[in-house]
N, C-alpha and C positions, 0 to 999 in steps of 0.2 A: 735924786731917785725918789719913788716912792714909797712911804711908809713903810707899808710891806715887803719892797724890795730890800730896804735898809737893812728890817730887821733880819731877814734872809738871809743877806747876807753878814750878818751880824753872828747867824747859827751858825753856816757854814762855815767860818773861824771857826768856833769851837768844834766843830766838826774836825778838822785838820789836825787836832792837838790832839783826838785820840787815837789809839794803837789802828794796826790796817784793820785786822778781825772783827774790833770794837765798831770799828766803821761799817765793815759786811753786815755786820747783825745788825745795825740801826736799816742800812738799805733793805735787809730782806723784812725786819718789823715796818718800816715804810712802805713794802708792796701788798701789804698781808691788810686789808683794809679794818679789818673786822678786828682786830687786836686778838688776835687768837693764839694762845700762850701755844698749847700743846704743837700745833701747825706747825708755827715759829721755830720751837727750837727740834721738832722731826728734821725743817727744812735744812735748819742749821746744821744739825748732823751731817745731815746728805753732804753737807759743805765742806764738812771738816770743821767747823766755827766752834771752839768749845765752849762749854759754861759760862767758863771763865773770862770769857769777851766780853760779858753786860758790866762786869764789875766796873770799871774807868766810865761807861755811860753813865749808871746809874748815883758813881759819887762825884760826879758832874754837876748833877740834877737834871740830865738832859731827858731820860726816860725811866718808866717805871715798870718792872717784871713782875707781874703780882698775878690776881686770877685772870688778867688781862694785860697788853702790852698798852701804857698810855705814856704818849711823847707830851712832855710841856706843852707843848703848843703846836696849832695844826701846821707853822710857818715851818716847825723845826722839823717834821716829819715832810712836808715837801721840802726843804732844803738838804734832806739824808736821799732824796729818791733823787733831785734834779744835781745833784752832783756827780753820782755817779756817770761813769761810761756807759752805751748803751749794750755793751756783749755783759760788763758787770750787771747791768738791769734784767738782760735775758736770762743769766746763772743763776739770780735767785726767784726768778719767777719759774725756771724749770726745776729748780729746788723743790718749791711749794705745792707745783702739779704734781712734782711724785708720791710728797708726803699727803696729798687730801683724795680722802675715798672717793672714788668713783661710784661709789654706792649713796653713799649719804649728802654729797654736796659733787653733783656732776657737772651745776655750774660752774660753780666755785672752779674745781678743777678745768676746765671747759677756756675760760677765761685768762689762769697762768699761762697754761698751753700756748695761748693766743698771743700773749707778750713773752713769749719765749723762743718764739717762731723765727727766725731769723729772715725768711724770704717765702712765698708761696706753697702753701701746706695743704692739701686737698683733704687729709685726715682729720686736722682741725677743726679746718673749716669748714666740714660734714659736723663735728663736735658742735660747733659756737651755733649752727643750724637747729640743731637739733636743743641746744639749750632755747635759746628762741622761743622753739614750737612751746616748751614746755612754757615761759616765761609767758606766753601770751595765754595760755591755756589756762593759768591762774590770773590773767588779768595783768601781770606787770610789764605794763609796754613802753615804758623808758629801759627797761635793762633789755628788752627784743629786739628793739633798737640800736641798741649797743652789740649785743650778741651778731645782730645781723650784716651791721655795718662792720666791724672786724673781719666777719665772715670772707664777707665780699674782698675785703680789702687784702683777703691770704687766699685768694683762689685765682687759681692761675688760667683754666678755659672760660676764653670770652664770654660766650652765650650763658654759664651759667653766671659768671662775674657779674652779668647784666640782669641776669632773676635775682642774685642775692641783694645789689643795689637797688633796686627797685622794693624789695621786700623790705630792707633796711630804710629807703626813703617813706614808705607806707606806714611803719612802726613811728616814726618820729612826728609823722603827720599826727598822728593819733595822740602821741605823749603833749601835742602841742608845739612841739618844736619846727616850727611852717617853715622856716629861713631852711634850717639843715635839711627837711626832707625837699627844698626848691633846689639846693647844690646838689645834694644827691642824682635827683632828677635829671639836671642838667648835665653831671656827670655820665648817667648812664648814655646820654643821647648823643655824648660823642663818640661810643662805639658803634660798631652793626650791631643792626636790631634785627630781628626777623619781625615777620605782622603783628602777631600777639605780645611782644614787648614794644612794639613802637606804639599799639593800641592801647598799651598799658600808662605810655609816658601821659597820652592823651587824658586817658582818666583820670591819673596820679594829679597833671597840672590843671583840670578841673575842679578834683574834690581840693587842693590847694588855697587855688583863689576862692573856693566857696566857704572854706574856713578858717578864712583868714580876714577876708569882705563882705560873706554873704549878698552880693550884689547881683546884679544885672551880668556882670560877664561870666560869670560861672555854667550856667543854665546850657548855652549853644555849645560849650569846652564840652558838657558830660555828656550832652545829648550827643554828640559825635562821635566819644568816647563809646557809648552805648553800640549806635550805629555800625561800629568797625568790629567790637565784638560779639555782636551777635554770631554768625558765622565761626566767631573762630572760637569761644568760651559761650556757651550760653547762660550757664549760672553765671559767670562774673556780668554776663551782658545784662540780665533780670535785675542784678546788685545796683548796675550802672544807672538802669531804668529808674528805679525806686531814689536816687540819690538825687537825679535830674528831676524827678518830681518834685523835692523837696526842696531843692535851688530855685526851682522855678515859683512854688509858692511863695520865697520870700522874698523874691525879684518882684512879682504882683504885676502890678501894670507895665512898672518899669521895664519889665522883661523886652527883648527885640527878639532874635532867634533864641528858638527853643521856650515858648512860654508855656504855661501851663496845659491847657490845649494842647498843644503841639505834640507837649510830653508825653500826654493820657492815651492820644490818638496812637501814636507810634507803641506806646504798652499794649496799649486792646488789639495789635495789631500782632502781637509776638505768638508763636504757635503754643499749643497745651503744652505745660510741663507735666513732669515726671506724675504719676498717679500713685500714692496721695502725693497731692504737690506739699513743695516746703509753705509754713508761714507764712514766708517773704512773700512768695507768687502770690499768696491771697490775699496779702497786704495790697501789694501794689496792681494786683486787679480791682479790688474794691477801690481804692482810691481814685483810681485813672475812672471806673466807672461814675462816680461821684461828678469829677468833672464833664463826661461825656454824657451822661441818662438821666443823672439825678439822684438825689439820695436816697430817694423808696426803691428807684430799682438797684442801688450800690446796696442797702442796707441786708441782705441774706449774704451777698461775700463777703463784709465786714462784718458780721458777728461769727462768722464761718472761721474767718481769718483769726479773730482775737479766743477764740475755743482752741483752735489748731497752736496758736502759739503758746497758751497757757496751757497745754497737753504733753507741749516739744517735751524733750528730756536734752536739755542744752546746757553746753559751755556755759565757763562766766563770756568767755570771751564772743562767744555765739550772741548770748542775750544783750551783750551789750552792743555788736552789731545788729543785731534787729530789733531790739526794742525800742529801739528811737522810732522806726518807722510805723512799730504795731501800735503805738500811744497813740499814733493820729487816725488811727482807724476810732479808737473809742471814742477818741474828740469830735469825731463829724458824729456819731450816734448821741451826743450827749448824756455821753456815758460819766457821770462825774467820778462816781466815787471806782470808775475800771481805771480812768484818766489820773488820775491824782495819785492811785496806789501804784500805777507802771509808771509813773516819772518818778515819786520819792525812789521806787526800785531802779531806774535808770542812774537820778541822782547819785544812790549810794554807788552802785558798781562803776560810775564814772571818778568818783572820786578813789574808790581805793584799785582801781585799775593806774591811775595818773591821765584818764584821757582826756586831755583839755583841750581837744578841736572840740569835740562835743559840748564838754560841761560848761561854758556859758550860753549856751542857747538851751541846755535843759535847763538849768537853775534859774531863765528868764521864764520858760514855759509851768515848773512847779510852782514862779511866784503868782502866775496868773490863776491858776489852779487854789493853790492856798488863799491867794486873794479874796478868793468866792467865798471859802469860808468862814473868813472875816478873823482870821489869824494873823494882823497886821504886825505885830512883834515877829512875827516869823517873816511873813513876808520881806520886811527889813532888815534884818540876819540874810537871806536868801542873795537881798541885794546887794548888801557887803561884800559877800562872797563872791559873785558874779561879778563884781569891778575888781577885784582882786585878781581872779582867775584872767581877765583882760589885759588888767597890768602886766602880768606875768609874762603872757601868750603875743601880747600886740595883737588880738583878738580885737573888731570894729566893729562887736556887735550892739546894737543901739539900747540905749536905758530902758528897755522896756519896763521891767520891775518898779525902777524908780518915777516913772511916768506914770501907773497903776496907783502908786504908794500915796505922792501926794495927791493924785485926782479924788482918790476915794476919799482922804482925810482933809480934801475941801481947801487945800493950800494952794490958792491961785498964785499968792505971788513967786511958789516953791511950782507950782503945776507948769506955768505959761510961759516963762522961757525956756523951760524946759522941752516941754512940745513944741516951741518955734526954733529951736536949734536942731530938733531930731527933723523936724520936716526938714529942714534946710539940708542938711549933713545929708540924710539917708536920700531925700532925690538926687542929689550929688553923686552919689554912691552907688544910686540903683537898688535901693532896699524897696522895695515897695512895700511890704509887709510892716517894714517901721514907719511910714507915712501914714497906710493904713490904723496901723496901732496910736499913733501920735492923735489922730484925730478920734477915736475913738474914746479913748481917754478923756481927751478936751472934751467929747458928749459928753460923758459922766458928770466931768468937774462942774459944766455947765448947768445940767440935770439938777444937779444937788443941790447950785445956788439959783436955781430958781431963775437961770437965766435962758430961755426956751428960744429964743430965736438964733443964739449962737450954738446952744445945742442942735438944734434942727442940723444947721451949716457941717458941726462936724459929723453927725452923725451919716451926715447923705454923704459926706466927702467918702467915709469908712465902710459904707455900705456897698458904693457905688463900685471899687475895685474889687469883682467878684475873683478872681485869679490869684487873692489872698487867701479866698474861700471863707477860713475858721474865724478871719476878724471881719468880714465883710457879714458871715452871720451873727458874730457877737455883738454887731453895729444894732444890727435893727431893732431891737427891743429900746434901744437909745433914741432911734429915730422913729420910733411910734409913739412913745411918751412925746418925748421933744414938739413932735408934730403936732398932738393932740391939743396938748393944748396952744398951742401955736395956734386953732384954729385950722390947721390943715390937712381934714381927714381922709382926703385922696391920697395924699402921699403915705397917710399911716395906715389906709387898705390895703394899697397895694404893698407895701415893706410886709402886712401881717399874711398878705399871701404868700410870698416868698420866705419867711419864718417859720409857715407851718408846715410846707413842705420837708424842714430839717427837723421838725421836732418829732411829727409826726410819724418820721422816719424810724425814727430813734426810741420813740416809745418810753420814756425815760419821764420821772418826776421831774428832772432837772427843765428838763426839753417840755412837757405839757404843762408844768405850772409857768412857767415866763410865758406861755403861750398862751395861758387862762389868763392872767393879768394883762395882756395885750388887747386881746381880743375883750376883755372887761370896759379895757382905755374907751373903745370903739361901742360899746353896748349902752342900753336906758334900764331902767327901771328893775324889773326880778332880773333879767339875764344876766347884766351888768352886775347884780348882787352876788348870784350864785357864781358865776365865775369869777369873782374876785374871793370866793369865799374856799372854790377847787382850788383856786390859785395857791392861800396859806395853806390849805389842805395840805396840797402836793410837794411845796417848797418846803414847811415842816416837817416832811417824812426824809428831806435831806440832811448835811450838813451845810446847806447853803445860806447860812444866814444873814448876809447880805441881801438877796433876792427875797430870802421871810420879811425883814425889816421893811423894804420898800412895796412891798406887796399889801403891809399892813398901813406904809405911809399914803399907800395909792387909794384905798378903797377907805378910810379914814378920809380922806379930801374927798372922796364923793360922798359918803355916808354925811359930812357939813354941806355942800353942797345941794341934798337935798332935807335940811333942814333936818337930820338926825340928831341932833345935838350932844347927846346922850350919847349913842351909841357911837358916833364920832371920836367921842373924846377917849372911850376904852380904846379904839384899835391906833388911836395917833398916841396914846400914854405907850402903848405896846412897841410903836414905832420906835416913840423918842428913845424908851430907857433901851432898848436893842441897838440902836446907831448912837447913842454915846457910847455902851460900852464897848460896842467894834471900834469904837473912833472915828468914824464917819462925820465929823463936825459939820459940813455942810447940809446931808438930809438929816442931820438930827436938830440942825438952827429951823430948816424947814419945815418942820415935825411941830417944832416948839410957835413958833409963828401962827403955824393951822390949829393948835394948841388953844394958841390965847383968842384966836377968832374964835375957837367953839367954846368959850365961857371958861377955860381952865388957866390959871394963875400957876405960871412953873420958872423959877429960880434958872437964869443964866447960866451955861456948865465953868466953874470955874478956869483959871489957867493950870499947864499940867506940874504935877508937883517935881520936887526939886532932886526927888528919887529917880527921875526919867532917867533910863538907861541910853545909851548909844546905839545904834543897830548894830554896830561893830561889838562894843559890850553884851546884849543881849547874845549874840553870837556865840561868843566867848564862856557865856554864864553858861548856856544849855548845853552847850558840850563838855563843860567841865561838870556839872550836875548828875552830866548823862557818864562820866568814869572815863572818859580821856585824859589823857597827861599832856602836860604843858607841852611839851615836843609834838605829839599827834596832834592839838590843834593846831599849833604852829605850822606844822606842814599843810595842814588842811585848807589853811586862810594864808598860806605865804607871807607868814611872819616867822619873828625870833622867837625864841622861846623863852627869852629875856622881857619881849618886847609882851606876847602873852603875858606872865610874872603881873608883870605893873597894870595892865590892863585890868588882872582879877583884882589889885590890890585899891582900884579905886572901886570895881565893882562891890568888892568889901565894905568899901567907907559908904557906900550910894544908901545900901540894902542894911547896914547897920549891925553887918555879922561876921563871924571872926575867921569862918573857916570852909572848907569846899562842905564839909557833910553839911552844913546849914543852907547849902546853895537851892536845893530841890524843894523845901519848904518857901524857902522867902522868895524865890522865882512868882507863882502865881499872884503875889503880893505888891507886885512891884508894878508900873506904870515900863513896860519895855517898847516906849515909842506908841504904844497905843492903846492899855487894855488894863484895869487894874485884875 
C-alpha cells in the first residue's frame, strides 16, 4: 500500500478503539472543514453527541477542542470521514446545516444541505445556485464550480440538469480546471439539448481547447459557436464574437477557418446593440474595425470603448470577464501607461479570483508591458509565475516572457534555443502569435549584438504575419533599425509607412517617439537631428526606458558618425549607464564599443555579484516585503508553505539580513536578476 494509505489505515485502528459517540463527533469535526468549535458541538447537540464524547479523542492524542477543532493530522481527519457509512455521513452534515446561520454563512450552510441530500433536491439545489451566483460575484470560481456542479448533480429536470452542468463546466473552465470542465461538457451532451444549450456545448468546447492550446483549432469551434447564437442569445453571441477575435489573433497566420478577417467581417456585420451599448460591443467594434479599415479609422471607437469601460460601475467578476478584452483596445493605441495599469489590474483580480484559463496569458502579456519599462527583476518574477500557473493548469501557453527576458539581457545562448523550440512547438500547435513573438525577440537579441542581417530576417518573419496584429506592429521598429543599417532603406520605408499609421493613430508619446527615432533612422543632417532629439523628448516623458536608452544609443552613433565627437560621447555615456542598469548587456556592450570609437576609455561591466537573487526568489522577497504570509504566497506561486520558509531563508543569507521587516530596505539593494 501506499504511504498514505498505510498510515490511514493505521488511524482507522485507532479509530475502532474509541466509544460509538467519540466516533460521531470525530466524523461530524471531519465534515466541519473550517474547524469551527461553536458549529461543531450546535451540530453535536442536534445529535445527541454529548461533551463528554471528545474526552477518549482527545486522551488519545487524536484531536484537539480548543478555540478550534485540530485533528493530528489531515490523514486522521480523512480516515474519521472515509470510514463512516454514507447515511452516517448525511446525519451529520444535516446536523451542521441546521446549526449554521443562514444569515451569516449561506454557503457554508448551502453546501451541508448538499451532502445531506440523499437523492434529487430541487430546493437545494436552487440553494448551491444561488450560492454560486454569489461565489462568482466575489471572484471565487473554484467554489462556483463546486456549488454549481453539486447543483446539477441534485436536480432532477433534464433541461435545467443541462444549464446547471453547463454553468458548472464554465466555472471550472475559468478556475483552470480544463479536464473537468471537458467531462462536464461531454456529460451534458449525452442528454436532449434544445438549440441554445447545444450552441452552448459549441462555445464551452471552444473556449476549452483555446485555453488549454491557444492554437489554430479553437478559432472555427467559437466562430460557429458565435454564428448559432446570434439568433438565439445575442449578448452571449457579442461575448462569443470578441472571444473568436482573440483566438484568432493568437492562431495568426496559422489560422485555416475563422482567422482573423473572417472574425472582424462577421463583428462588423452584427446589428446596433443596445444604446448606450455595453464596453464589450465597443471593445469588439473597434477592434474588428482595426482589422477591417485601419487604425485611424478604429481609433474614436477605441478610445470610446476604453472611457466607457473605465466609467462601467462592474462586478469583480464582470471586470474580470472584460478586461482582458478592453487591454487590447489600449494596446493597438499605444496606450502604454492605460495598457500596463488594466493588465496589473487584470493580473491581480485573476489571481485572487483563481482564474487560471486566463492568468498565464496575462501574466505573459504584463511581462511584455513591464519589459518596456526596463523592470527586468519583475519581469522574472512574472515569469516564474507564469510557468507555475502552466504546471498547475497543463496550460501550452508558449515562453513568451522568458523569450523577452533573455533577448533583452543579450543572452544568446539562454535566447536561441529557446526561440528555436517555441518556433518549432507553436507551428506545431497552431500558435501563430508565439512564432510571431519568437522572431521578434530574435530581432531584438540580434539588434543588440550588433548582428543586422539576422535581425533584418527575424524582424520581416514578425512583421510579415499581420493577423498577429500587436507583434507584427511591435516588429517594425526592429525591422527598420535592422534594415537601415543593413543598407536596406526600401524595406525600412515602407515597414515606417505602415508604423506610422499605428502611432499616428494612437497619438501616444509611446507610439510618436519610436516613430521619431524610425523615421530619424531614415533622415540626414538637421531633420535627422531633430527628430532624434523629439524622439528622447517623447520617450522621456514615459516610463519606457528601454526605448530612452536606445533612442540615445541611436542618435549617439550618428552624432559619431558625423564626426561629433563630443557630443557623441554625452548621449552614448547616457546610453551605456541606462542599459547597464536595466541589464540590457548586449545594447549596453554596443554603447561601450561606439564609446571607445568616439575617443572615451570605459571599464568592462563586471560579472553579476553573488547576491543575485532567483526570479523565483525575487518573487518570493516582494511579496513577503509587500505583508503577505507564508501561506498567501504559497498559494499564489503553487508551492508549500514550507517550501516558501526555506526559500525566504536563503533569501536572508543572499541579502545579508535577518528578518522579513529588513526585506523592503535591502530589496532596491540587491542585484534581483537584473538591476542594482
Amino acid at each position: 500500500m501506499p504511504l498514505s494509505e498505510r498510515i490511514e489505515e493505521s488511524f482507522r485502528r485507532q479509530l475502532e478503539a474509541l466509544p460509538v459517540q467519540s466516533r460521531r463527533l470525530l466524523l461530524l469535526a471531519a465534515a466541519e472543514p473550517y474547524g469551527d468549535i461553536s458549529l461543531v458541538w450546535g451540530a453535536a447537540e442536534r445529535l445527541g453527541i454529548p461533551v463528554e464524547a471528545a474526552a477518549p479523542a482527545v486522551d488519545a492524542g487524536l484531536v484537539e477542542f480548543g478555540a478550534r477543532v485540530r485533528f493530528r493530522h489531515p490523514l486522521l481527519r480523512s480516515a474519521s470521514y472515509r470510514a463512516a457509512s454514507v447515511v452516517d455521513r448525511q446525519a451529520v452534515h444535516g446536523a451542521l446545516a441546521d446549526a449554521t446561520d443562514p444569515e451569516t454563512a449561506p454557503e457554508r450552510r448551502a453546501w451541508h444541505r448538499a451532502q445531506a441530500a440523499a437523492g434529487p433536491d430541487e430546493e437545494v439545489a436552487a440553494e448551491l445556485e444561488r450560492s454560486a451566483g454569489r461565489a462568482q460575484a466575489r471572484g471565487g470560481l473554484a467554489a462556483a464550480a463546486a456549488f454549481l456542479e453539486r447543483s446539477a448533480l441534485l436536480t432532477a429536470d433534464p433541461a435545467r440538469r443541462t444549464d446547471r452542468t453547463l454553468a458548472a463546466a464554465q466555472a471550472h473552465l475559468q478556475a483552470g480546471a480544463f479536464g473537468t470542465a471537458l467531462e462536464l461538457v461531454t456529460n451534458a451532451e449525452a442528454g436532449p439539448l434544445d438549440e441554445l444549450q447545444s450552441a452552448r456545448v459549441d462555445l464551452l468546447r471552444g473556449e476549452i481547447v483555446f485555453a488549454s492550446g491557444l492554437g489554430s483549432d479553437a478559432p472555427p469551434l467559437l466562430l460557429k459557436a458565435a454564428e448559432r447564437l446570434k439568433p438565439l442569445d445575442a449578448g452571449l453571441a457579442r461575448e462569443t464574437y470578441l472571444t473568436s477575435w482573440m483566438a484568432a489573433l493568437f492562431a495568426g497566420r496559422l489560422a485555416g477557418a475563422g482567422d482573423l478577417l473572417e472574425v472582424s467581417r462577421a463583428a462588423r456585420a452584427l446589428p446596433a446593440s443596445v444604446d448606450p451599448p455595453h464596453p464589450a460591443d465597443l471593445v469588439l467594434a473597434g477592434l474588428a474595425i482595426v482589422v477591417t479599415d485601419g487604425p485611424a479609422v478604429a481609433a474614436p471607437t477605441l478610445r470610446r470603448a476604453l472611457r466607457a469601460f473605465n466609467d462601467a460601475d462592474m462586478t469583480m467578476a464582470e471586470e474580470l470577464r472584460w478586461g482582458w478584452f478592453a487591454q487590447a483596445a489600449a494596446s493597438a493605441l499605444w496606450d502604454d501607461d492605460t495598457w500596463r495599469a488594466m493588465l496589473t489590474r487584470q493580473v491581480g483580480l485573476a489571481r485572487d479570483a483563481g482564474a487560471l484559463d486566463q492568468l498565464p496569458i496575462m501574466l505573459s502579456a504584463l511581462g511584455t508591458a513591464v519589459a518596456w519599462t526596463g523592470d527586468l527583476a519583475a519581469v522574472a518574477a512574472l515569469n516564474a509565475e507564469a510557468d507555475a500557473v502552466c504546471e498547475a493548469t497543463g496550460s501550452r501557453a508558449a515562453p513568451f516572457t522568458a523569450m523577452m527576458l533573455a533577448s533583452l539581457r543579450g543572452r544568446q545562448a539562454e535566447a536561441a534555443p529557446l526561440i528555436e523550440a517555441t518556433v518549432a512547438e507553436a507551428t506545431a500547435g497552431g500558435q501563430g502569435i508565439a512564432v510571431a513573438y519568437a522572431h521578434w525577440t530574435a530581432a531584438i537579441l540580434a539588434n543588440g549584438l550588433g548582428r543586422y542581417a539576422d535581425a533584418l530576417t527575424g524582424a520581416r518573419q514578425a512583421s510579415e504575419d499581420t493577423a498577429t496584429l500587436y507583434i507584427s506592429m511591435w516588429a517594425l521598429p526592429e525591422l527598420i533599425e535592422a534594415a537601415v543599417r543593413a543598407g536596406d532603406t526600401g524595406i525600412a520605408g515602407d515597414a515606417l509607412t505602415r508604423l506610422a499609421q499605428f502611432t499616428r493613430a494612437g497619438g501616444t508619446d509611446f507610439g510618436l517617439g519610436v516613430e521619431a527615432r524610425c523615421r530619424a533612422l531614415l533622415s540626414d543632417g538637421e531633420p535627422a537631428e531633430r527628430l532624434y532629439r523629439e524622439a528622447i523628448d517623447r520617450l522621456g516623458r514615459t516610463r519606457l526606458h528601454p526605448e530612452q536608452a536606445r533612442s540615445h544609443l541611436l542618435y549617439g552613433e550618428w552624432l559619431r558618425r558625423e564626426n561629433r565627437r563630443t557630443d557623441a560621447r554625452a548621449q552614448l555615456r547616457t546610453a551605456h549607464e541606462m542599459l547597464v542598469a536595466i541589464g540590457m548587456a548586449a545594447f549596453a556592450e554596443r554603447a561601450r564599443h561606439e564609446l571607445l570609437a568616439a575617443g572615451e576609455t570605459i571599464r568592462q561591466p563586471t560579472a553579476e555579484p553573488v547576491s543575485t537573487l532567483t526570479a523565483q526568489e525575487a518573487r518570493i522577497a516582494r511579496l513577503a516585503a509587500d505583508g503577505h504570509t507564508n501561506p498567501e504566497i504559497a498559494a499564489q506561486l503553487f508551492l508549500s508553505a514550507r517550501t516558501v520558509e526555506w526559500h525566504l531563508r536563503k533569501i536572508f543569507t543572499k541579502l545579508g539580513i535577518g528578518s522579513r521587516r529588513e526585506l523592503r530596505k535591502a530589496l532596491p539593494a540587491v542585484h534581483n536578476g537584473s538591476r542594482t
